[in-house]
C-alpha positions as CSV (number, residue, x, y, z in Angstrom):
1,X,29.8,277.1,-7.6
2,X,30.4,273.9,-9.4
3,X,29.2,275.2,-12.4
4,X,30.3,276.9,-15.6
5,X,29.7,281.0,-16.5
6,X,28.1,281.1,-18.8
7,X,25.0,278.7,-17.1
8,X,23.7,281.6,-14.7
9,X,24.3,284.2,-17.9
10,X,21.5,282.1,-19.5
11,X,19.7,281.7,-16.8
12,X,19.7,285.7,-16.6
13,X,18.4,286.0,-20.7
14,X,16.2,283.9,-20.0
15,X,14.4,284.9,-17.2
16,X,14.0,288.2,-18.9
17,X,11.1,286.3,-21.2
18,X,7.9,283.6,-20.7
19,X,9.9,281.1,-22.3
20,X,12.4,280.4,-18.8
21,X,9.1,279.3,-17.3
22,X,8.8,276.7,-19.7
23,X,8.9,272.8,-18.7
24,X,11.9,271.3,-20.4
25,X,13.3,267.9,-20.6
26,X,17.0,267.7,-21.3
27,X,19.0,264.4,-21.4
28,X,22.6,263.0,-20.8
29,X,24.1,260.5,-23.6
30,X,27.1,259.6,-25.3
31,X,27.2,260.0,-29.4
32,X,29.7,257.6,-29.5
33,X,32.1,255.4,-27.0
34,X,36.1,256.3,-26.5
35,X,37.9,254.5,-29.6
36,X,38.3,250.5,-29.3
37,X,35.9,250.5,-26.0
38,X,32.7,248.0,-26.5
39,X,30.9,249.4,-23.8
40,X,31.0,252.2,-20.7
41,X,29.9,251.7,-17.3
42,X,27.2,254.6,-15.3
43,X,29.3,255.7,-12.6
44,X,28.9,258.5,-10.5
45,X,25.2,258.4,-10.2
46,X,25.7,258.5,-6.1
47,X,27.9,261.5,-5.7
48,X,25.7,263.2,-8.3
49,X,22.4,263.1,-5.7
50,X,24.7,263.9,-3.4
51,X,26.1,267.2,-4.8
52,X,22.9,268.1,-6.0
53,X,21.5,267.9,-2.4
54,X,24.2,270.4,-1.8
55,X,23.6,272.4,-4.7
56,X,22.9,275.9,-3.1
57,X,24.0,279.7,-3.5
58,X,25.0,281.3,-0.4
59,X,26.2,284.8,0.2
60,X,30.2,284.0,-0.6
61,X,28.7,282.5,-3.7
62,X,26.3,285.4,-4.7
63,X,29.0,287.7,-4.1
64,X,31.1,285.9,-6.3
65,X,28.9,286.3,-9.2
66,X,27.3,289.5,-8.6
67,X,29.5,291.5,-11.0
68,X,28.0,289.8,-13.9
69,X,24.5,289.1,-12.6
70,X,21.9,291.0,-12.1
71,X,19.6,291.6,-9.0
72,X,16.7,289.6,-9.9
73,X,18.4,286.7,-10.9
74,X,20.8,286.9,-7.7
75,X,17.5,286.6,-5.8
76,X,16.5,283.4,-7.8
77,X,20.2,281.5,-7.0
78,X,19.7,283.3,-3.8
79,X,16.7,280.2,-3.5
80,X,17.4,278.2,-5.7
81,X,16.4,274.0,-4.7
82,X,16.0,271.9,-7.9
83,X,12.6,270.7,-7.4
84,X,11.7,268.6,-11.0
85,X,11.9,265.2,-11.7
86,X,15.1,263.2,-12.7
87,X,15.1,259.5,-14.2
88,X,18.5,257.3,-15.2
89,X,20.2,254.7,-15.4
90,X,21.6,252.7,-12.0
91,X,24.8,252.8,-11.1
92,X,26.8,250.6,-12.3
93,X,24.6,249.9,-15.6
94,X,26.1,249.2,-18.7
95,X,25.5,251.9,-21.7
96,X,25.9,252.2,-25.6
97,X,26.0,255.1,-28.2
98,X,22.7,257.3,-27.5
99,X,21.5,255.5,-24.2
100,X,19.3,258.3,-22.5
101,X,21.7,257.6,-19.0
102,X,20.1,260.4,-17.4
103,X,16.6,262.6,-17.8
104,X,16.0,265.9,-16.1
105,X,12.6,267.2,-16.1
106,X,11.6,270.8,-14.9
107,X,11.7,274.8,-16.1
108,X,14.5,275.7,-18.0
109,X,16.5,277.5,-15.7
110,X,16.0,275.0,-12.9
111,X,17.4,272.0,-15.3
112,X,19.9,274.1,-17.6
113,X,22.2,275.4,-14.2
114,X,23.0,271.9,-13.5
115,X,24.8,270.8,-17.0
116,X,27.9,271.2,-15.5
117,X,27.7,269.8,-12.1
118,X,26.0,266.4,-13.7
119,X,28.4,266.2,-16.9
120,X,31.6,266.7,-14.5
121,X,30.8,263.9,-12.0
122,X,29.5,261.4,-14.4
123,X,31.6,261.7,-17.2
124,X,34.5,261.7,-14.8
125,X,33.6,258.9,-12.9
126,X,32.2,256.6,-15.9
127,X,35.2,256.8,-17.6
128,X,37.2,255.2,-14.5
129,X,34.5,252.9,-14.2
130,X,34.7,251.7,-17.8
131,X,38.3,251.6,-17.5
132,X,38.3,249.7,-14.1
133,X,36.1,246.9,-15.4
134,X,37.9,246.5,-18.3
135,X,41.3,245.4,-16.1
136,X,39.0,243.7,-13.8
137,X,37.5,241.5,-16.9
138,X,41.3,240.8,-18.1
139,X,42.4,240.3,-14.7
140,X,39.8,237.2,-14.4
141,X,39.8,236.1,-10.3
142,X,43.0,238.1,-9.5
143,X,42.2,241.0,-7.3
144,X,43.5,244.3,-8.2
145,X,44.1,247.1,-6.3
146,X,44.0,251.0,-7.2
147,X,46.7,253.0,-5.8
148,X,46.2,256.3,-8.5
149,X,45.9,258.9,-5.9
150,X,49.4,260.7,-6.7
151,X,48.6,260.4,-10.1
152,X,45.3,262.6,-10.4
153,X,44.2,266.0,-8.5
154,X,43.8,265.1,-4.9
155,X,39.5,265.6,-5.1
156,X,40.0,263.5,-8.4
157,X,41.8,260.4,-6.6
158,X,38.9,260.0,-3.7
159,X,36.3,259.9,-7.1
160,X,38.6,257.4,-8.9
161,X,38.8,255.3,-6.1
162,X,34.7,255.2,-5.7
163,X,34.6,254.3,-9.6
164,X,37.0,251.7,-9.3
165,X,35.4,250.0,-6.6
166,X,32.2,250.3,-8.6
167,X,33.9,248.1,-11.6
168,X,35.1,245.4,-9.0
169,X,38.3,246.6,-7.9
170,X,39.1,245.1,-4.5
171,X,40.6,248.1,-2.4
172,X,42.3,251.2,-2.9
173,X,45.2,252.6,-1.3
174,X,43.6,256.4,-0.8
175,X,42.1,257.2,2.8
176,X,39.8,259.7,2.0
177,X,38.1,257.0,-0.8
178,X,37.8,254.7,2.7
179,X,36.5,256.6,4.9
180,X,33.9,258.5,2.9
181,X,32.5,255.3,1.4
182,X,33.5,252.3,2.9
183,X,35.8,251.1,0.2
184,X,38.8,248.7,1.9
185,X,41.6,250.0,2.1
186,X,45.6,248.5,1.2
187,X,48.7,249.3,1.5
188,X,52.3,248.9,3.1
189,X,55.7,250.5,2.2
190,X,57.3,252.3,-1.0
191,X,61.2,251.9,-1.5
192,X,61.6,255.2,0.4
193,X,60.8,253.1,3.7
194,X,63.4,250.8,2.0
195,X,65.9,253.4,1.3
196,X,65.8,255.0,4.9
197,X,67.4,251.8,6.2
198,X,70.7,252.7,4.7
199,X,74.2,253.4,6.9
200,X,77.7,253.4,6.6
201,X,78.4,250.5,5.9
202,X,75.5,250.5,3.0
203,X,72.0,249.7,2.6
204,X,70.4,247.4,4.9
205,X,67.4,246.0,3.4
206,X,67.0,242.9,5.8
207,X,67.1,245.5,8.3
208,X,64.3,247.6,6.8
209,X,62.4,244.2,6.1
210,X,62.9,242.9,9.9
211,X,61.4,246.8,10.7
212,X,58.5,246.3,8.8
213,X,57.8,242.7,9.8
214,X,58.0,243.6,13.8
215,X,55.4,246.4,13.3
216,X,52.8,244.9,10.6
217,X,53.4,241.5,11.3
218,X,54.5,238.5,8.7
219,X,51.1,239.0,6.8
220,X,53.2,242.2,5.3
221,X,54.0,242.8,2.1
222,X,57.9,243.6,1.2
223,X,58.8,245.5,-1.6
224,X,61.8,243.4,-2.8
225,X,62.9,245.5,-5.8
226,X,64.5,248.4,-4.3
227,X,68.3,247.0,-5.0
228,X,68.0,243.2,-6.5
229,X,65.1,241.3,-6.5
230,X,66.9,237.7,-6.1
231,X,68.6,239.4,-3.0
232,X,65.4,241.1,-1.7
233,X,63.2,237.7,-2.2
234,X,66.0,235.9,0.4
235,X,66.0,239.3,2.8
236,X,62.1,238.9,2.8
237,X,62.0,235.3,3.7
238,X,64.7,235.3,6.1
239,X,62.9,238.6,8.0
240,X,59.3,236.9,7.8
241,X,59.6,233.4,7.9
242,X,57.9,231.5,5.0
243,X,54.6,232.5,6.2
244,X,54.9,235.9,4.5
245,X,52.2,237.1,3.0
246,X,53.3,238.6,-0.5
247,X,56.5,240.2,-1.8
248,X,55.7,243.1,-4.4
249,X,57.7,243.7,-7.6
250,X,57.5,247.4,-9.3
251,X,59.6,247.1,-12.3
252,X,61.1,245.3,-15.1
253,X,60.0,242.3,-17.2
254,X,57.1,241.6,-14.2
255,X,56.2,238.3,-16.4
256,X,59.4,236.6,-16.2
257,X,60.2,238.2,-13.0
258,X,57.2,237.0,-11.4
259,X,58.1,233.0,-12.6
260,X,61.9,233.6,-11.5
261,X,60.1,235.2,-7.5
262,X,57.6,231.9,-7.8
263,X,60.5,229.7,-8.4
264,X,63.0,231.3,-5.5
265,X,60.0,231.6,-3.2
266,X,58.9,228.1,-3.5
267,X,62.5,226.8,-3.2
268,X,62.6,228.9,0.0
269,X,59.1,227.2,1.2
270,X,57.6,229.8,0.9
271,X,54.7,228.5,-1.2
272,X,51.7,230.5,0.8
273,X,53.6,233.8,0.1
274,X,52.1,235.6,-3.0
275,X,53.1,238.3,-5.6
276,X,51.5,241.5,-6.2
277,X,53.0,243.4,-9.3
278,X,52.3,247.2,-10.2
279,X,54.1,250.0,-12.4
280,X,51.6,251.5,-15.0
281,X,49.5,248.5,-15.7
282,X,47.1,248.9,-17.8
283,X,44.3,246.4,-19.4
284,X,46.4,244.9,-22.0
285,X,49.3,244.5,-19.4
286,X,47.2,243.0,-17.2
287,X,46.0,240.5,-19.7
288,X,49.6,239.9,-21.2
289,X,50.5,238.7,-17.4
290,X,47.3,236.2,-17.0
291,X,49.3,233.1,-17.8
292,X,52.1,234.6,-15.1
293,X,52.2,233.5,-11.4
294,X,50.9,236.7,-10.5
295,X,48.2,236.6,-7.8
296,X,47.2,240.6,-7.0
297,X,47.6,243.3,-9.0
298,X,48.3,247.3,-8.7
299,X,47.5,250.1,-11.3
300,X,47.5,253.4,-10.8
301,X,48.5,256.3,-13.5
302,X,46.6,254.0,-16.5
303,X,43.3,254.2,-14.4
304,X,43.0,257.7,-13.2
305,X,44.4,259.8,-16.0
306,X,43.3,260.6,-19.6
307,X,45.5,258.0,-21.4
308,X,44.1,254.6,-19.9
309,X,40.4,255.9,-19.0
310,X,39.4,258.1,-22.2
311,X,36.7,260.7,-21.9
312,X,33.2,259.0,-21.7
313,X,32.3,262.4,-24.0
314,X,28.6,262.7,-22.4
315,X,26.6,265.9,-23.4
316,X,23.3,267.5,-21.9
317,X,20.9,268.0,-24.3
318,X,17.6,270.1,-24.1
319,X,15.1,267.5,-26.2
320,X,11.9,268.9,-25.3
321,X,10.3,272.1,-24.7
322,X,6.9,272.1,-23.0
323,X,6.1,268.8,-24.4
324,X,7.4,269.5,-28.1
325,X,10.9,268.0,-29.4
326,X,13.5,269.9,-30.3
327,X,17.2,268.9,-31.6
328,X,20.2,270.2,-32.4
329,X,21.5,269.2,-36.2
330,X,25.3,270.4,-36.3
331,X,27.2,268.1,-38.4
332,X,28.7,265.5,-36.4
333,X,26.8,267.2,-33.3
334,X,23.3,265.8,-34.3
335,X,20.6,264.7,-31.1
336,X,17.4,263.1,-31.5
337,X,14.5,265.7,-30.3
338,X,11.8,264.2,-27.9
339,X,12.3,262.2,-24.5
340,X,13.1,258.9,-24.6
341,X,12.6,255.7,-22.7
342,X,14.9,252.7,-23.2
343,X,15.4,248.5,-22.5
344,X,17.8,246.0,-23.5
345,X,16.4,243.2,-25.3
346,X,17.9,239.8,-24.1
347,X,17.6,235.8,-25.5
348,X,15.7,233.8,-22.6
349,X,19.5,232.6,-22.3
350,X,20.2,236.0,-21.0
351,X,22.7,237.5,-23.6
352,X,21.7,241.0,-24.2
353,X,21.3,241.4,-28.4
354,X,20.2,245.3,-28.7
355,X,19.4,248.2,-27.0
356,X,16.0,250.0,-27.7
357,X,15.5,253.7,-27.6
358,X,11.6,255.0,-28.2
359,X,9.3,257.5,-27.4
360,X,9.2,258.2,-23.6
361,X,5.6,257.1,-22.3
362,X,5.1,254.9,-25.6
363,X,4.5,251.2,-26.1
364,X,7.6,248.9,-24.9
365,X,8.9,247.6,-28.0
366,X,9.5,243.9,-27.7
367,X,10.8,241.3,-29.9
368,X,9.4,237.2,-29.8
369,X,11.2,234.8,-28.2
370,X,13.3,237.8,-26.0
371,X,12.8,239.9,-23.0
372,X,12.6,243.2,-22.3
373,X,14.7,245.3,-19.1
374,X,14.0,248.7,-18.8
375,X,16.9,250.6,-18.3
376,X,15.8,254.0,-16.7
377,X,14.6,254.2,-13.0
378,X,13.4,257.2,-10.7
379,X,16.0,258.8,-9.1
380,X,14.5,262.3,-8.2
381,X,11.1,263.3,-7.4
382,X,9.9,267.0,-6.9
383,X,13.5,267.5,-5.5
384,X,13.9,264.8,-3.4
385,X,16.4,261.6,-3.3
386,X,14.2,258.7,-4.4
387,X,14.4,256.4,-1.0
388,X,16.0,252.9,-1.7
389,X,18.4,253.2,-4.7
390,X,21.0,250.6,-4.6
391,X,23.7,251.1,-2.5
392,X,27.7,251.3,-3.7
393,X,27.9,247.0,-2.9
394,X,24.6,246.7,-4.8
395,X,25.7,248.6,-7.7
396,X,28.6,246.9,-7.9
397,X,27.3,243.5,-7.8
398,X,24.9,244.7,-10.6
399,X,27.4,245.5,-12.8
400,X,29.6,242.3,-12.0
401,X,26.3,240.8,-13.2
402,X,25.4,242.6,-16.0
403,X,28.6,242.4,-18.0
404,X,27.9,238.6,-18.0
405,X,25.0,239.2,-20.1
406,X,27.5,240.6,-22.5
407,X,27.9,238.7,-26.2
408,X,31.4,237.1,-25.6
409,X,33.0,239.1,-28.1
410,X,31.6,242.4,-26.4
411,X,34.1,241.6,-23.6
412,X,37.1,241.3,-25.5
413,X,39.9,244.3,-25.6
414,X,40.8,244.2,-29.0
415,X,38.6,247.4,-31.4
416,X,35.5,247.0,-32.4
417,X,32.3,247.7,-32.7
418,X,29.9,248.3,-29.4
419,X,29.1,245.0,-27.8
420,X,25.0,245.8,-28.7
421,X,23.8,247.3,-31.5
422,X,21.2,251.2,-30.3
423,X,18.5,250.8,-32.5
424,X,16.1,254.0,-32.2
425,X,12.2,253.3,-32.6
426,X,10.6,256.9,-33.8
């Protein structure tokens, strides 16, 4: 049921006439990126075979849609198992205005019902993805961990975290994101554990720290900004020993906060101990702390919600009808009819100049003194998973890789124009 209404009331019309037996091509791109972004990351391409694996109408389902439906097409969902051909871009690939990230090949209604499924997962998780690697690129070496899970729907979080891993973030604080694919997991105590350690005689956060240390041992990280932070750094070190492993700030100016901790902690001799810093960091706050003596970041809210991971705004476009190429010309809304293959031309020093769109099945366009990477890759065949696509690690060590082939300035957070120019070749 993870699609949209009005996909099985086409299905319906169209199975009424010759044309729903049709082959069709239809393709997933992005017109444009989110304002100020130089590039977006593929992500999503994983739990994408996986849902459509799943992709099936049983009787709770038919019986859901059976008021609007009617009896022979009930019977097709009834069956339904995509069996075409599907060819896109890895996991973890960089993409620009118009790259074809995805191609679904098959009949009409076998391609058209899964719009919705395919535009939710991959715009969702893309735009985390592009987000993530933009903190991970200001970061530099600094891990960062996510810890957006109360910040998004509770499905939403486990997705995030999978993206952000993708982009290079080191571990995540949600469970689920863990234990349903492998990605390491972080996390101690919020002020709440803090706060409980409060009596008569007033708050006790040595006591609270001394409670934590016994249980997690002196590798811990305290959260020493609950009351005062010159106070909490002394109640950390005195509970812990100077062999603590971080002390975590949440609030305030976290630049000069962090230099004031650095100072107090190496005074104490606590020189090993690091700082971790969270509270709605985002990219440019990330940067603007790179010169600080911040070792780990958090982020959360700026990740996983609208305002700090824009819509990827990726459509599904039918481009060709039994080997013809059609395209929609709505101002503003314009596609480019026909299947298409694409590559990336790169300098033999490896920085990527352009990206080539063309003809699907054509001539490889190539330029002298460059080489030519072709972007798509078989994914689906009559159905089935392709066997050896990269795994989650692998995707995100191609990524990690690929945004070094990035021009310099195609890196940089400031707005601009995408990093690589799409030229199209028909």
């Amino acid at each position: 049921m993870l699609t949209d209404h009005y996909e099985l009331t086409m299905i319906s019309a169209a199975r009424s006439h010759p044309a729903a037996a049709r082959p069709c091509v239809f393709e997933v791109f992005a017109r444009r990126l989110p304002d100020g972004r130089r590039y977006g990351v593929v992500g999503g391409t994983g739990r994408l075979l996986d849902a459509l694996a799943d992709f099936r109408f049983g009787d709770d389902e038919l019986a859901a849609v059976s008021g609007f439906l009617d009896a022979e097409t009930l019977d097709w969902l009834a069956g339904y198992r995509f069996t075409g051909d599907i060819d896109g871009y890895l996991e973890g690939e960089l993409y620009f205005p118009g790259s074809p990230i995805l191609t679904v090949r098959a009949h009409f209604a076998d391609a058209v019902i899964l719009e919705t499924l395919i535009l939710s997962i991959l715009n969702h998780d893309s735009a985390i993805a592009s987000a993530a690697a933009r903190m991970v690129s200001a970061a530099g070496s600094r891990p960062i961990i996510e810890m957006g899970s109360r910040r998004t729907h509770e499905r939403a979080a486990v997705a995030s975290s999978r993206a952000a891993y993708l982009a290079g973030l080191t571990a995540t604080s949600n469970l689920e994101a863990a234990r349903s694919y492998g990605v390491p997991s972080a996390g101690t105590a919020a002020h709440a554990f803090t706060l409980l350690f409060t009596g008569p005689d007033g708050p006790d956060e040595l006591g609270a720290f001394r409670a934590q240390v016994q249980r997690l041992g002196t590798g811990t990280t305290l959260l020493v900004d609950t009351y005062d932070i010159t106070r909490g750094v002394a109640n950390a070190i005195e509970a812990a020993g100077p062999e603590l492993g971080a002390v975590r700030i949440d609030s305030g100016d976290l630049g000069i906060l962090a230099r004031q901790v650095r100072d107090q902690l190496d005074g104490l001799g606590a020189h090993g101990t690091k700082i971790v810093v969270s509270g709605d960091l985002d990219e440019y706050a990330i940067a603007s702390l790179r010169a600080e003596p911040v070792d780990i970041y958090g982020v959360g809210t700026s990740l996983v919600t609208g305002s700090g991971a824009p819509t990827a705004g990726m459509v599904y476009k039918l481009v060709e009808v039994d080997g013809l190429p059609v395209a929609k010309r709505s101002s503003h809304k314009e596609s480019h009819g026909g299947a298409k293959a694409a590559v990336r031309l790169a300098r033999e020093s490896g920085t990527v100049v352009e990206e080539v769109l063309y003809p699907a099945g054509g001539p490889t366009p190539v330029l002298a003194g460059h080489t030519a990477a072709p972007l798509q890759t078989p994914l689906v065949r009559g159905g089935q998973r392709v066997e050896g696509l990269p795994s989650l690690t692998e995707s995100r060590e191609h990524l990690r890789d690929a945004l070094v082939t990035l021009p310099w300035e195609g890196l940089g957070l400031s707005h601009g124009e995408p990093a690589i120019p799409t030229r199209y070749e028909f």
